[in-house]
C-alpha positions in Angstrom: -80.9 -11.8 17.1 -78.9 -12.3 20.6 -77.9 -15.7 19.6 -76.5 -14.4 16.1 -74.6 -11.9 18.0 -73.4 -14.3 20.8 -71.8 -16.6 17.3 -70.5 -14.1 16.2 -68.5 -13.3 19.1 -67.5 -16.4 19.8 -66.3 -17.2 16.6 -64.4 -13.6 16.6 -62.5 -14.7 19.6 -61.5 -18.2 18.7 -61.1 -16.3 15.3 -58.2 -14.3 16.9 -56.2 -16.9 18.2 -55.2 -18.7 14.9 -53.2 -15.7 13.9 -49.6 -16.1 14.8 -48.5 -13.1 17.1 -44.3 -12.0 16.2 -43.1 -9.1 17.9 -40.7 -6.8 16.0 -37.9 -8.4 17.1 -38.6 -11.8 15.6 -39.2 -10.1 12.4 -36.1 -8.9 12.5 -34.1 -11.7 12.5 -36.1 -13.5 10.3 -35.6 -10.6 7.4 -31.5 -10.5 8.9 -31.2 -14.6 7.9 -32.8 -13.4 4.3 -30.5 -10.8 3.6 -27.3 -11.4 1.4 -24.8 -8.4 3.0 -22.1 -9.2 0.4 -24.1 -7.6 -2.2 -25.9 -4.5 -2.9 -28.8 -4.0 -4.7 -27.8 -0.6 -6.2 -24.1 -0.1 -7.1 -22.9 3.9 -6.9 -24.0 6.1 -9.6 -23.2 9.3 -11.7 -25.6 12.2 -12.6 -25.2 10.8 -16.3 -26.1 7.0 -15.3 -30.3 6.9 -15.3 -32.3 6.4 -12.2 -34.4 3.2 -11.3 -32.0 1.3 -13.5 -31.8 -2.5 -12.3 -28.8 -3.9 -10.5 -27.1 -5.1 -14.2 -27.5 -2.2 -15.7 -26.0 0.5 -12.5 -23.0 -2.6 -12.2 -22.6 -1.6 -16.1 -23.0 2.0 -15.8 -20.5 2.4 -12.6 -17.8 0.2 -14.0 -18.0 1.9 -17.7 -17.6 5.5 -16.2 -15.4 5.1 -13.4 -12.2 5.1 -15.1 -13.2 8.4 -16.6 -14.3 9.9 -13.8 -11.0 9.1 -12.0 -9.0 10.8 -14.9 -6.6 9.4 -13.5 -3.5 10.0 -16.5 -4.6 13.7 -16.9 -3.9 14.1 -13.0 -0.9 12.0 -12.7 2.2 13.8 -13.6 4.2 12.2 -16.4 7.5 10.7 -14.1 5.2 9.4 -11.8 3.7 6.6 -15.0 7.2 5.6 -16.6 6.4 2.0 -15.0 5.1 -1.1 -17.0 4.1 -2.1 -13.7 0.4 -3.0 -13.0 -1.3 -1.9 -9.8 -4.2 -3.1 -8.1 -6.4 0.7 -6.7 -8.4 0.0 -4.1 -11.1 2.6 -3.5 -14.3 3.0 -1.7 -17.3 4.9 -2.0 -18.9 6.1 1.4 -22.3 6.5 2.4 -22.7 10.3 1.6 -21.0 9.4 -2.1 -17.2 10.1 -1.2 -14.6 8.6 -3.4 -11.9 7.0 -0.3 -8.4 5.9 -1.6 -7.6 3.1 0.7 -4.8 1.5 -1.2 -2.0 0.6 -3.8 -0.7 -2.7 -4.2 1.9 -3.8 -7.1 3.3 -7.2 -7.8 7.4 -5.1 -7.5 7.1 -2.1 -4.6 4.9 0.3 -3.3 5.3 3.5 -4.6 4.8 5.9 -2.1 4.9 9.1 -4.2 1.9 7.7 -6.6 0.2 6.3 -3.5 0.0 10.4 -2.5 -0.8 11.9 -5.8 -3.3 9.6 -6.3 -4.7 10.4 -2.7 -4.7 14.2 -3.9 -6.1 13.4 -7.3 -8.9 11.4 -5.5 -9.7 14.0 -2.6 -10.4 16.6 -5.4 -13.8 14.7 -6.7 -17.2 15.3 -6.3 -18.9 13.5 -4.5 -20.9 10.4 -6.8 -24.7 8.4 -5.7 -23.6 6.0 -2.7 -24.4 2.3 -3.4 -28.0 1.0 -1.8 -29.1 -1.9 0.1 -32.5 -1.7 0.5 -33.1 1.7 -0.5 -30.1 2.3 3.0 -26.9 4.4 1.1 -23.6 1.7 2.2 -20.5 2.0 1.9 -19.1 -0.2 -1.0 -15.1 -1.1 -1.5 -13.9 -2.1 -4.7 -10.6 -2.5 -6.7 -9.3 -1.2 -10.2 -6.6 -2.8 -12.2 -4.7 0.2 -13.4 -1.4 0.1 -15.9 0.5 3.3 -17.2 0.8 2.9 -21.0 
C-alpha cells in the first residue's frame, strides 16, 4: 500500500511540471495579438432592432434605421436644404449610447449654419445601445452620405 502511494506521488509531482504555467499578463497579450480593434462585434442598436442578433443582422438593422432616427429633413428648416450639394455627416456613438456630431464635409463649402442646426437637431436624441466589442460598450464613428432633395 505504501509503495502505491509513494507512485502515486511521484507521478503527481512530475505530473505537475508538464503543464505550462502563464501568468495573467502573458495571456494578455496573447488575446491583444488576436483581437481585430477595427471592428466590433455588435454595431449600436434601437429598442426596435432585436437582441442577440449576429453582427449582419445589427450592421443591417443600425444602418436601415438610422436615417429615420436622425429625422434629419423634419428638423432642418427649409432655407437651410435649398443645396444640390451632397454632404458627408460624420457622427459617433459613445459608450453610454450618445449620438456625437463630429462633422460636415461638402465637396463646395462648409456651411456653418447647417453644421449648428444639425448639432442642435443631434443633441436633442435619446440616447441609442452603444456598439460592443466583446460584450465592452465602444465608442464607434461612422459617416452618412446625406443630399437635400
Amino acid at each position: 500500500m505504501k509503495s502505491i502511494l509513494a507512485v502515486l506521488f511521484i507521478f503527481l509531482i512530475l505530473g505537475c511540471q508538464k503543464f505550462e504555467k502563464q501568468n495573467a499578463q502573458q495571456i494578455l497579450e496573447n488575446e491583444k495579438q488576436h483581437i481585430n480593434w477595427d471592428e466590433v462585434d455588435i454595431y449600436p442598436g434601437f429598442e426596435f432592432c432585436e437582441e442577440g442578433l449576429s453582427k449582419e443582422k445589427s450592421f443591417l438593422c443600425f444602418t436601415e434605421n438610422i436615417g429615420a432616427y436622425l429625422n434629419l429633413d423634419q428638423c432642418l428648416p427649409t432655407q437651410l436644404k435649398n443645396t444640390n450639394d451632397c454632404f458627408q455627416l460624420h457622427l459617433s456613438v459613445s459608450k453610454s449610447g450618445e449620438i456625437i456630431f463630429d462633422s460636415l464635409a461638402s465637396s463646395t463649402k462648409n456651411n456653418l449654419k447647417l453644421s449648428q442646426k444639425i448639432d442642435s437637431c443631434i443633441t436633442e436624441l435619446k440616447p441609442i445601445y452603444p456598439a460592443q466589442k466583446r460584450s465592452v460598450p465602444v465608442k464607434l464613428s461612422f459617416e452618412i452620405p446625406l443630399q437635400f432633395k
